[in-house]
C-alpha positions in Angstrom: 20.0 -51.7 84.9 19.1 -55.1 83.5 21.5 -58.3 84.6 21.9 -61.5 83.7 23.1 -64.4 85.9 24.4 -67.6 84.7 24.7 -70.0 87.0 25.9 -73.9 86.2 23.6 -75.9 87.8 20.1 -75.8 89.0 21.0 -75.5 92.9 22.7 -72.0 92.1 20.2 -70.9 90.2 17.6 -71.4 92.8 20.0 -70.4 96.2 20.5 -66.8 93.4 16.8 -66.6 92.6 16.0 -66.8 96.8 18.2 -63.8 96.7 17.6 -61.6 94.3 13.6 -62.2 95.6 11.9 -61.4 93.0 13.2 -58.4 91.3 12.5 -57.9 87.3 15.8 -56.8 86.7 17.3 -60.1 86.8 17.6 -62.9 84.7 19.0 -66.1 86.0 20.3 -68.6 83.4 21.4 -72.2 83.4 25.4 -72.0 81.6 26.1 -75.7 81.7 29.0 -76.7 83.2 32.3 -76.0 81.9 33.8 -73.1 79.9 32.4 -74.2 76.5 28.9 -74.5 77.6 28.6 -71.4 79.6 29.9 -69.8 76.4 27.4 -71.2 74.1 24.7 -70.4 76.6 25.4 -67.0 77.6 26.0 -65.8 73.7 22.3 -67.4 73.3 21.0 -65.2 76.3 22.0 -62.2 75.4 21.5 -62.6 71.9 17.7 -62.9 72.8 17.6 -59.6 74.7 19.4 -56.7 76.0 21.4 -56.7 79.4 23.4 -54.0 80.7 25.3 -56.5 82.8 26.0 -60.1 83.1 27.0 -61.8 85.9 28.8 -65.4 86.4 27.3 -66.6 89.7 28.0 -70.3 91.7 30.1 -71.8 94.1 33.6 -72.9 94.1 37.4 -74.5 94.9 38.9 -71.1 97.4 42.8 -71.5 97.4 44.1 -72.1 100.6 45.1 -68.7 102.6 43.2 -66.9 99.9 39.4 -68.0 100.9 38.4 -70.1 103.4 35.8 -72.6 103.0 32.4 -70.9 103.7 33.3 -67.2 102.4 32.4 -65.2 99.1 35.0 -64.1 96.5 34.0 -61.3 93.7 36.7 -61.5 91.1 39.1 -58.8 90.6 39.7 -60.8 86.7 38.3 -63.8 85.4 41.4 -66.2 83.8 41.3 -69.2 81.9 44.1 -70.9 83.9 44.6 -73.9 81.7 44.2 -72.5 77.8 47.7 -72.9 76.6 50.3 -75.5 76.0 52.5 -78.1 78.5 56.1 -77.5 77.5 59.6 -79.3 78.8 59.8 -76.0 80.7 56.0 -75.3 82.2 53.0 -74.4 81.4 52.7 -71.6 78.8 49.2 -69.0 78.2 47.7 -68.4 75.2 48.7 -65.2 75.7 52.5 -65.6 75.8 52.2 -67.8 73.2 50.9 -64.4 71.4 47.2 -66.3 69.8 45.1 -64.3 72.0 44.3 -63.7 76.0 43.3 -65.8 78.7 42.3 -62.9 81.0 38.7 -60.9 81.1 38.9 -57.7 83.1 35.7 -57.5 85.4 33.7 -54.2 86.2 36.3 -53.0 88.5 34.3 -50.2 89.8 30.9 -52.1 90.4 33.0 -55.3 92.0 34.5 -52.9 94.5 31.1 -51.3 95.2 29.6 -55.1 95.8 32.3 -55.9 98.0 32.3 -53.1 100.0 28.6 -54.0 100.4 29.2 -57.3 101.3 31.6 -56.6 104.0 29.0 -53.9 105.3 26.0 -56.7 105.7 28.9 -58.7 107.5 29.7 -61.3 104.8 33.1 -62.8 104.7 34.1 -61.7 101.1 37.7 -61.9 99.2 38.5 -59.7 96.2 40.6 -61.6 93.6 40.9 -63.4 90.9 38.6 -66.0 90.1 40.6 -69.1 87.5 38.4 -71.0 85.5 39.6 -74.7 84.5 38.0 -77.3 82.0 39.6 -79.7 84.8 38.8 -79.5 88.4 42.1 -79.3 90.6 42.5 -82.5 92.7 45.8 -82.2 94.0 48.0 -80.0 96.0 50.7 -80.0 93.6 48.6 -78.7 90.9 46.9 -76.4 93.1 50.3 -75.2 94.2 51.4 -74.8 90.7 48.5 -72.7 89.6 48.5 -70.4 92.8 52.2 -69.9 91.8 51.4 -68.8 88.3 48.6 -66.9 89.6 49.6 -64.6 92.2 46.8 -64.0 94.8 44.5 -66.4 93.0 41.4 -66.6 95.4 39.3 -69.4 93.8 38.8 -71.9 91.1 35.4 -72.5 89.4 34.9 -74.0 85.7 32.6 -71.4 84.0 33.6 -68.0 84.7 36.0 -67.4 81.3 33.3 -68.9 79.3 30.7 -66.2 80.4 33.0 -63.8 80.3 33.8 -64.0 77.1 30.7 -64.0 75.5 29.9 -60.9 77.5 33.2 -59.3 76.6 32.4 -60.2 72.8 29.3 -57.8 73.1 31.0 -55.0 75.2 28.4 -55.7 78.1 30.4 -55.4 81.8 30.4 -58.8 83.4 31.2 -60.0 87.1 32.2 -63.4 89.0 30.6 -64.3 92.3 31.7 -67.2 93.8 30.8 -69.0 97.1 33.5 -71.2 98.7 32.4 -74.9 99.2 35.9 -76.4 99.4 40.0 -76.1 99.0 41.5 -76.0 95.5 43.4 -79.2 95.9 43.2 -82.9 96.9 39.2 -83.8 96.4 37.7 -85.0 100.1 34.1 -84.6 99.5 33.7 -85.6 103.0 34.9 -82.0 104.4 33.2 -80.0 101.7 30.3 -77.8 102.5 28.2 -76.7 99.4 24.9 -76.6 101.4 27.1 -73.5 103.5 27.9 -72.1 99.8 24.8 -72.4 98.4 23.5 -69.9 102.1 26.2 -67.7 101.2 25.7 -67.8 97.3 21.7 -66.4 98.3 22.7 -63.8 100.6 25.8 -62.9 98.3 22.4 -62.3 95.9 20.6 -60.1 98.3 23.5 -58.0 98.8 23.5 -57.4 94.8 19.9 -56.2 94.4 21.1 -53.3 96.5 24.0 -52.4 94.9 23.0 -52.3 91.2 21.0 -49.2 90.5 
């Protein structure tokens, strides 16, 4: 199996490319930062070669009583929480508006298998889905308000969808890893830990060299 990993920043590139340690069957990607970019990005990857699976790798916001700052998440589905429309009764999805669908159905088998593995190095790992948002959360009433539409939303990152998509639009199985550097909600960069995510983000990467066969 050959995989791609886009990460958005250099950082998580390099904390993936510690993990993985060497092994020719990955490729890790810069995506950019935001849904749009890792779309453009990704499509340009795997236009240029063939993968048998992409993966969306980085850290991220965990929701409160979901995942704690300093775990792992694999996505259960990867949503675009915010593509829709603001009306006088809430927020409505692209897909009840009926133009499409904000939700990208991960490799269910191979994301049970790497969190199973995960849990058996002795990771703390949470199984759920992963939202992606053009606009970071910065406050606890919009973090509440997105956990509500999302039941059992674990974390919050801002290019997941994007890679998603183009990985969906070529039938190739895709996957979201995220490491927990802080809560969805009010921004205190003070308590967040993204050195600790970027540790867990590598060892997250070690755990998937020995899953993928």
């Amino acid at each position: 199996m050959r995989a791609l990993v886009m990460t958005a920043v250099e950082a998580e590139r390099e904390a993936v490319l510690r993990g993985l340690n060497g092994d020719s069957r990955f490729e890790v990607s810069l995506a950019g930062v935001g849904p749009i970019a890792a779309a453009i990005n990704t499509a340009t990857m795997l236009a240029s070669a063939n993968y048998d699976l992409v993966v969306s790798a980085g850290i991220g916001g965990g929701f409160v009583g979901q995942a704690e700052v300093g775990s792992l998440v694999v996505a259960s589905e990867i949503i675009a929480a915010d593509l829709g429309v603001q009306t006088q009764e809430g927020f409505m999805s692209l897909d009840e508006l009926g133009f499409g669908s904000t939700r990208v159905q991960v490799s269910s088998a191979l994301a049970a298998r790497l969190t199973a593995a995960m849990l058996t190095a002795g990771l703390p790992v949470h199984s759920g889905p992963v939202l992606t948002v053009s606009t970071a959360t910065g406050t606890a009433a919009a973090a509440s308000e997105l956990a509500t539409r999302v039941p059992g939303a674990a974390a919050e990152a801002m290019e997941g969808y994007g890679v998603a998509a183009a990985a969906n639009g070529r039938g190739i199985p895709v996957l979201e890893i995220r490491a927990i550097s802080n809560a969805v909600g009010p921004r205190d960069r003070e308590a967040w830990r993204i050195g600790d995510a970027l540790k867990a983000l590598e060892a997250a990467s070690s755990v998937i060299v020995e899953v993928l066969e």
